[in-house]
N, C-alpha and C positions, 0 to 999 in steps of 0.2 A: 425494673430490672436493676440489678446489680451496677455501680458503677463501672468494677473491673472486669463484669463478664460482659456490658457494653463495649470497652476498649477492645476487646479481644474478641468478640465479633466483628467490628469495625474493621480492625487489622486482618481477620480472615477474609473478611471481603475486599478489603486492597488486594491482597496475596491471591485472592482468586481471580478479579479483575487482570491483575498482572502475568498471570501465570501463561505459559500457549495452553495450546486448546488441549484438551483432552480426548485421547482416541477412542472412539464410538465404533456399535456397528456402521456398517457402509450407508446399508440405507437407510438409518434410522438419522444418521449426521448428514445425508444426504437432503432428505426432507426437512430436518431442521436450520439447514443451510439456504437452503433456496424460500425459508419461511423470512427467516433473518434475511436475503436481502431483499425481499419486497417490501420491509418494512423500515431497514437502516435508511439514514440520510445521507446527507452527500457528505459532508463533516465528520461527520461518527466513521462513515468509510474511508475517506484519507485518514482519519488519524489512526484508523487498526491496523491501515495500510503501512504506515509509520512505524507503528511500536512492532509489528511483524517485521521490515526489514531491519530493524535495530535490532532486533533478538536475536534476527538472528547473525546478525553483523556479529554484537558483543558475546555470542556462546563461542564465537572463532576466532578470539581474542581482538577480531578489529573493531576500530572506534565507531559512536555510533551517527550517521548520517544526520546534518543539522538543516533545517527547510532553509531555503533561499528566495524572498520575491521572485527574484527575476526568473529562476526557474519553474516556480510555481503557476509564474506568469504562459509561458510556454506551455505546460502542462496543462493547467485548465482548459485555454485556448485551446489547447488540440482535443482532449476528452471532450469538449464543445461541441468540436468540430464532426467528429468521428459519430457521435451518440446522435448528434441533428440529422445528418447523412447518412446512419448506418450504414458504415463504410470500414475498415480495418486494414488501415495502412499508418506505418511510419510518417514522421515528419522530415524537413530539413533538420537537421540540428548546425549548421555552418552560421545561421544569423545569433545562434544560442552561444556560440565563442563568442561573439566580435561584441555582444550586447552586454553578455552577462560576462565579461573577461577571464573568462574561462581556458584552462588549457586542455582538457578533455572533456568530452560529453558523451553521455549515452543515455539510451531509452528502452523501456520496456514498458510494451501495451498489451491490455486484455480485454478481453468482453465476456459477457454471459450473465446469466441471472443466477450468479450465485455469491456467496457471502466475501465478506474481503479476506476470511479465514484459507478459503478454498482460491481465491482468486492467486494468493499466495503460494500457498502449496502447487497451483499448477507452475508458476516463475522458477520456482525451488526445483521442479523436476526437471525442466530444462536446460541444459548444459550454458546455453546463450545467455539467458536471463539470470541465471544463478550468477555467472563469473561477472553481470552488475550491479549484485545486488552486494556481492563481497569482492567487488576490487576496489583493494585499499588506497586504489589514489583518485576516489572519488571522497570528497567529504561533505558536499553538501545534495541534497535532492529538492526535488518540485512533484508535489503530487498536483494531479489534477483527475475528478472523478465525475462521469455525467450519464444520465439514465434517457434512454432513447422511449422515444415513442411506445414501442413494444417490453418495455422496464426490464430491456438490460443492461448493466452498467457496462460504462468504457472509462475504464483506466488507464492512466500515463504516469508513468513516473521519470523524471529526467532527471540525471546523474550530470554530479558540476564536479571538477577538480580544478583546484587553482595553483 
C-alpha cells in the first residue's frame, strides 16, 4: 500500500475511534450493544465511559473531566460492591470530602447488560445524572466498573470539585 493512503487510513481510523457513536436502527444498535458488552472489559468500559462524558462536557463548551485516585478509589470499591451483591444503591459520599479534599461530590450509578455507549445515553436522558455529568464545578471524576455474577455491569462514576 501506498505510504500516504496508509497515513490517511490510519488517520480515518483515529477520526472514527474518536467520533460518538453513529445512529442506527433501534434494534439492530440494540443487539449490537448488548454484543459489545458481554465482550468489552472492565478498562475498555471505563475508559468509553470517560471519552463519553468528556464529549460530551467539551461539545457544551465545559472543560473536560480529569480521573482522580482517590476518586477512582471510591468508585471501584463501590461498582465492587454493588456487582458482588447485586444490589443498586448510592454510596455515602461524606468520607469522599474529608479523604479526597474535596468541596463537592456527586455520583451516578448504572447497571444492565449493556455497552458503555448505551449506558451513557441512559445518564444523558436523565435530568439528575445529566446536571453531573455537566456541572462545571466538578473537575475531576473516578470511574469505577464491575460485571456481576449474571454479566451485568455496575457503573460508578464520582464527581470531585475542589
Amino acid at each position: 500500500m501506498h505510504r500516504g493512503r496508509r497515513i490517511g487510513l490510519a488517520l480515518w481510523i483515529a477520526a472514527l475511534a474518536l467520533a460518538p457513536p453513529a445512529e442506527s436502527a433501534p434494534s439492530a444498535r440494540a443487539n449490537d450493544e448488548r454484543a459489545e458488552a458481554r465482550v468489552a472489559t472492565q478498562g475498555a468500559y471505563e475508559t468509553r465511559l470517560l471519552e463519553l462524558v468528556n464529549y460530551e462536557r467539551t461539545r457544551r463548551g465545559l472543560r473536560p473531566l480529569r480521573p482522580r485516585a482517590c476518586a477512582d478509589a471510591y468508585a471501584a470499591r463501590w461498582s465492587n460492591y454493588l456487582a458482588r451483591n447485586e444490589v443498586f444503591r448510592h454510596q455515602s459520599l461524606a468520607p469522599m470530602l474529608r479523604s479526597c479534599g474535596a468541596r463537592q461530590v456527586g455520583e451516578n450509578i448504572g447497571n444492565g447488560s449493556v455497552s458503555a455507549d448505551a449506558m451513557m445515553r441512559t445518564w444523558m436522558a436523565s435530568a439528575m445524572h445529566r446536571a453531573n455529568i455537566l456541572n462545571p464545578r466538578f473537575t475531576h471524576i473516578g470511574l469505577g466498573v464491575a460485571r456481576s455474577s449474571n454479566g451485568r455491569w455496575y457503573a460508578v462514576q464520582d464527581f470531585v470539585g475542589f
